[in-house]
C-alpha positions as CSV (number, residue, x, y, z in Angstrom):
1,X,128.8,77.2,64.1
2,X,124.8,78.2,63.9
3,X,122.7,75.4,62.6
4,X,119.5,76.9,63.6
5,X,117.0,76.4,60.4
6,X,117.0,80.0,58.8
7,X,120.9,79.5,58.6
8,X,120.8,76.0,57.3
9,X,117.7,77.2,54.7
10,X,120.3,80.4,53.8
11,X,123.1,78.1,52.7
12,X,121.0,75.4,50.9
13,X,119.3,77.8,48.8
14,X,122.7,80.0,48.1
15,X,125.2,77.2,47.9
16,X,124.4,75.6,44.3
17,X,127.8,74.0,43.3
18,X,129.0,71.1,46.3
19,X,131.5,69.2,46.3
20,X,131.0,65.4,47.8
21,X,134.1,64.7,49.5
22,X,134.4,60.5,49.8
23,X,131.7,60.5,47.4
24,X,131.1,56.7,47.2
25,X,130.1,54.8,43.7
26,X,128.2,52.1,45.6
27,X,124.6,52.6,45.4
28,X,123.9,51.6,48.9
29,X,125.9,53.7,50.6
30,X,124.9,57.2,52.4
31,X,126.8,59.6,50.3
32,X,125.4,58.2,47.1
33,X,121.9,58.6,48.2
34,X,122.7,62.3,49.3
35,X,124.5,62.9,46.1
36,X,121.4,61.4,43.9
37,X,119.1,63.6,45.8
38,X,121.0,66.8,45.6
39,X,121.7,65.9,41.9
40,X,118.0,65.6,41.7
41,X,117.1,68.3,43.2
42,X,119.1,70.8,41.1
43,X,122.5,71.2,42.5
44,X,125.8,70.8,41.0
45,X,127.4,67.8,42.5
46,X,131.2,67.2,41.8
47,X,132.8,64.0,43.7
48,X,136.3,64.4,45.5
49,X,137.1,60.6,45.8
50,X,140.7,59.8,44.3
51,X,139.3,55.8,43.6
52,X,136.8,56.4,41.3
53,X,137.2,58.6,37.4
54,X,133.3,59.1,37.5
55,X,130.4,58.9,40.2
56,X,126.6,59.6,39.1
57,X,127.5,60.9,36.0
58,X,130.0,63.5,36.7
59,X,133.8,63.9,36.4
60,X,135.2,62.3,39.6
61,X,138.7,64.6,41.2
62,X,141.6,63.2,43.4
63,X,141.0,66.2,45.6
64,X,139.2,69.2,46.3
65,X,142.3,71.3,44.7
66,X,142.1,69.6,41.5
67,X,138.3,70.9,41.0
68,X,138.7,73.6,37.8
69,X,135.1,75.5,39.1
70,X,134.2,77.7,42.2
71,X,133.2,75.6,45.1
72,X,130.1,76.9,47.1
73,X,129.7,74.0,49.7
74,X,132.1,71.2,50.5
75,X,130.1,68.1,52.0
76,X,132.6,65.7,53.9
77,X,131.6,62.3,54.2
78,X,134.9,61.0,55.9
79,X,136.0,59.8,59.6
80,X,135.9,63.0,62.0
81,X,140.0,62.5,62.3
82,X,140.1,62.9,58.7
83,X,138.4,66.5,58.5
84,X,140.9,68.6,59.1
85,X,143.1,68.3,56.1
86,X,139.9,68.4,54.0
87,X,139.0,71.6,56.1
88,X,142.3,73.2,55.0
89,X,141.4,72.3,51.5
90,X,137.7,74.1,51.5
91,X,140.0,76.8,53.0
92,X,142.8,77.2,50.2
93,X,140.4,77.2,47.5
94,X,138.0,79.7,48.4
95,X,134.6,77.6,49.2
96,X,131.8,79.2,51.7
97,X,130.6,76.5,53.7
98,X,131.8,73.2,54.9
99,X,129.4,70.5,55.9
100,X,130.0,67.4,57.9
101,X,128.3,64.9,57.8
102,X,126.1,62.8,60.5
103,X,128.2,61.4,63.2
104,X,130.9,64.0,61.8
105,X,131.7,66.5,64.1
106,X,135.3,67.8,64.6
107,X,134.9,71.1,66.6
108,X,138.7,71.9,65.8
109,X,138.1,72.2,61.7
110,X,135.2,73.9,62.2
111,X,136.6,76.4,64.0
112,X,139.6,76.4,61.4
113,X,136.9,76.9,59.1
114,X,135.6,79.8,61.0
115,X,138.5,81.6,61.4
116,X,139.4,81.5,58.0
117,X,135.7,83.4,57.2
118,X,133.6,80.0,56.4
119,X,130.5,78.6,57.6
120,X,130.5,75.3,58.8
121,X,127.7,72.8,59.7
122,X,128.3,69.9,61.6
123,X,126.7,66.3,62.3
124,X,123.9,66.6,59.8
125,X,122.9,65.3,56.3
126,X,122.3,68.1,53.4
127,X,119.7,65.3,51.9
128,X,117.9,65.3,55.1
129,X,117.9,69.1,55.4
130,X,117.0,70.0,52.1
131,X,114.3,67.5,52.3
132,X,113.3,69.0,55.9
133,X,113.2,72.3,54.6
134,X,112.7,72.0,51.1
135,X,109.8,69.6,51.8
136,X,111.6,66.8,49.7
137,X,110.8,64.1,52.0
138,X,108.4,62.3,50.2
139,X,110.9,62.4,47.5
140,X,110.9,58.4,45.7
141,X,114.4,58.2,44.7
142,X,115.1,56.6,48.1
143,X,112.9,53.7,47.6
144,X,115.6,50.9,47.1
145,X,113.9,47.6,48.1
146,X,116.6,47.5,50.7
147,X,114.1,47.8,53.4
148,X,111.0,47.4,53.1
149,X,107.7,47.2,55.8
150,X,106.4,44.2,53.3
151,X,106.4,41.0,54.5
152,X,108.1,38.8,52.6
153,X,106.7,36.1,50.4
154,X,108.6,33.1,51.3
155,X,108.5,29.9,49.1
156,X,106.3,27.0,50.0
157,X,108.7,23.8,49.9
Protein backbone atom coordinates (compact mmCIF):
# COMPACT_ATOMS: atom_id res chain seq x y z
CA UNK A 1 0.00 0.00 0.00
CA UNK A 2 1.61 3.75 -0.77
CA UNK A 3 -0.67 6.56 0.30
CA UNK A 4 1.87 9.13 0.00
CA UNK A 5 0.01 12.33 -1.76
CA UNK A 6 1.34 12.02 -5.48
CA UNK A 7 -0.16 8.37 -5.36
CA UNK A 8 -3.40 9.35 -3.78
CA UNK A 9 -3.49 12.66 -6.40
CA UNK A 10 -2.60 9.80 -9.33
CA UNK A 11 -5.66 7.72 -8.61
CA UNK A 12 -8.17 10.50 -7.84
CA UNK A 13 -7.55 12.17 -11.02
CA UNK A 14 -7.40 8.62 -13.14
CA UNK A 15 -10.14 6.74 -11.40
CA UNK A 16 -13.51 8.53 -12.73
CA UNK A 17 -16.15 5.70 -12.34
CA UNK A 18 -16.42 4.54 -8.23
CA UNK A 19 -18.36 2.37 -6.97
CA UNK A 20 -19.73 3.25 -3.18
CA UNK A 21 -19.87 0.05 -1.55
CA UNK A 22 -22.64 0.38 1.60
CA UNK A 23 -23.60 3.46 0.00
CA UNK A 24 -26.19 4.75 2.57
CA UNK A 25 -29.58 6.70 1.44
CA UNK A 26 -29.62 8.69 4.80
CA UNK A 27 -28.50 12.11 4.37
CA UNK A 28 -26.60 12.25 7.60
CA UNK A 29 -24.56 9.55 7.22
CA UNK A 30 -20.61 9.61 6.05
CA UNK A 31 -20.90 7.77 2.78
CA UNK A 32 -23.72 10.05 1.58
CA UNK A 33 -21.75 13.07 2.07
CA UNK A 34 -18.73 11.46 0.25
CA UNK A 35 -20.92 10.31 -2.43
CA UNK A 36 -22.66 13.92 -2.86
CA UNK A 37 -19.21 15.44 -3.03
CA UNK A 38 -17.73 13.07 -5.50
CA UNK A 39 -20.97 13.24 -7.52
CA UNK A 40 -20.35 16.91 -7.39
CA UNK A 41 -17.22 17.07 -8.20
CA UNK A 42 -17.47 15.13 -11.48
CA UNK A 43 -17.19 11.49 -10.90
CA UNK A 44 -19.37 8.66 -11.70
CA UNK A 45 -20.81 7.36 -8.53
CA UNK A 46 -22.68 3.99 -8.63
CA UNK A 47 -24.03 2.58 -5.14
CA UNK A 48 -23.41 -1.21 -4.15
CA UNK A 49 -26.07 -1.38 -1.32
CA UNK A 50 -28.53 -4.44 -1.86
CA UNK A 51 -31.34 -2.27 0.53
CA UNK A 52 -31.90 0.49 -1.47
CA UNK A 53 -33.14 0.48 -5.75
CA UNK A 54 -31.72 4.17 -6.00
CA UNK A 55 -29.26 6.44 -3.90
CA UNK A 56 -28.47 10.17 -5.11
CA UNK A 57 -29.93 9.75 -8.23
CA UNK A 58 -28.37 6.79 -9.64
CA UNK A 59 -29.30 3.07 -10.18
CA UNK A 60 -28.55 1.33 -6.85
CA UNK A 61 -26.84 -2.77 -7.37
CA UNK A 62 -27.09 -5.74 -4.89
CA UNK A 63 -23.37 -6.15 -5.49
CA UNK A 64 -20.36 -5.00 -7.15
CA UNK A 65 -20.82 -8.10 -9.79
CA UNK A 66 -24.12 -6.93 -10.87
CA UNK A 67 -22.60 -3.36 -12.02
CA UNK A 68 -23.04 -3.63 -16.17
CA UNK A 69 -19.87 -0.68 -16.51
CA UNK A 70 -16.03 -0.81 -15.89
CA UNK A 71 -15.17 -0.08 -12.34
CA UNK A 72 -12.16 2.22 -11.78
CA UNK A 73 -12.25 2.60 -7.88
CA UNK A 74 -14.26 0.62 -5.37
CA UNK A 75 -14.85 2.75 -2.11
CA UNK A 76 -15.86 0.36 0.92
CA UNK A 77 -17.72 1.84 3.56
CA UNK A 78 -18.33 -1.37 5.56
CA UNK A 79 -16.90 -3.06 8.98
CA UNK A 80 -13.06 -3.97 8.40
CA UNK A 81 -14.27 -7.89 8.89
CA UNK A 82 -16.47 -7.35 6.05
CA UNK A 83 -13.69 -6.28 3.43
CA UNK A 84 -12.53 -9.17 2.25
CA UNK A 85 -15.39 -10.60 0.37
CA UNK A 86 -15.87 -7.15 -1.15
CA UNK A 87 -11.98 -7.18 -1.94
CA UNK A 88 -12.55 -10.48 -3.86
CA UNK A 89 -15.33 -8.74 -5.70
CA UNK A 90 -13.10 -5.50 -6.88
CA UNK A 91 -10.83 -8.42 -7.76
CA UNK A 92 -13.23 -10.60 -10.10
CA UNK A 93 -14.44 -7.78 -11.95
CA UNK A 94 -11.45 -6.10 -13.00
CA UNK A 95 -11.38 -2.61 -10.93
CA UNK A 96 -7.94 -0.65 -10.25
CA UNK A 97 -8.05 0.53 -6.91
CA UNK A 98 -9.86 -0.36 -3.70
CA UNK A 99 -10.30 2.29 -1.06
CA UNK A 100 -11.25 1.78 2.54
CA UNK A 101 -12.63 3.89 4.31
CA UNK A 102 -11.67 5.87 7.74
CA UNK A 103 -11.26 3.48 10.56
CA UNK A 104 -11.20 0.73 7.71
CA UNK A 105 -8.12 -0.93 7.56
CA UNK A 106 -7.83 -4.73 6.84
CA UNK A 107 -4.16 -5.29 5.96
CA UNK A 108 -5.12 -8.94 4.69
CA UNK A 109 -7.54 -7.62 1.63
CA UNK A 110 -5.31 -5.14 0.86
CA UNK A 111 -2.70 -7.37 0.33
CA UNK A 112 -5.24 -9.71 -1.57
CA UNK A 113 -5.76 -6.69 -3.46
CA UNK A 114 -2.14 -6.35 -4.17
CA UNK A 115 -1.45 -9.51 -5.22
CA UNK A 116 -4.07 -9.66 -7.61
CA UNK A 117 -2.34 -6.26 -9.39
CA UNK A 118 -4.59 -3.49 -7.53
CA UNK A 119 -3.93 -0.54 -5.59
CA UNK A 120 -5.37 -0.27 -2.44
CA UNK A 121 -5.81 2.72 0.03
CA UNK A 122 -6.58 2.27 3.37
CA UNK A 123 -8.14 4.31 6.48
CA UNK A 124 -8.95 7.49 4.57
CA UNK A 125 -11.94 9.31 3.06
CA UNK A 126 -11.84 10.00 -1.03
CA UNK A 127 -14.07 13.35 0.02
CA UNK A 128 -11.47 14.39 2.30
CA UNK A 129 -8.65 13.67 -0.13
CA UNK A 130 -10.01 15.09 -3.08
CA UNK A 131 -10.92 18.03 -1.16
CA UNK A 132 -7.15 18.09 0.33
CA UNK A 133 -5.70 17.84 -2.93
CA UNK A 134 -8.19 19.05 -5.10
CA UNK A 135 -8.53 22.12 -2.90
CA UNK A 136 -12.40 21.28 -2.38
CA UNK A 137 -12.53 22.05 1.12
CA UNK A 138 -14.32 25.04 1.15
CA UNK A 139 -16.71 23.18 -0.86
CA UNK A 140 -20.69 24.24 0.77
CA UNK A 141 -22.43 21.07 0.12
CA UNK A 142 -21.41 20.04 3.60
CA UNK A 143 -23.15 22.69 5.36
CA UNK A 144 -26.10 20.76 6.89
CA UNK A 145 -27.16 22.73 10.04
CA UNK A 146 -26.19 19.64 11.89
CA UNK A 147 -23.52 21.41 13.67
CA UNK A 148 -23.24 24.51 13.78
CA UNK A 149 -20.63 27.25 15.88
CA UNK A 150 -23.99 29.46 16.23
CA UNK A 151 -25.37 29.79 19.37
CA UNK A 152 -28.69 28.88 19.56
CA UNK A 153 -31.63 31.22 19.97
CA UNK A 154 -33.56 29.69 22.68
CA UNK A 155 -37.21 30.71 23.40
CA UNK A 156 -38.02 33.22 26.14
CA UNK A 157 -40.82 31.49 28.30
Amino acid sequence: MNDDINTLRRILKESRVLAVVGLSAQWHRPSYFAAKYMLEHGYRVIPVNPQYREVLGQKCYASLRDIPEKIDLVDVFRKTADVMPVAEEAIAIGARVLWQQIGVKNEAAAARCHAAGLESVMDRCVKIEHGRLFGGLNWVGVNTRVISAKRPRWLAY
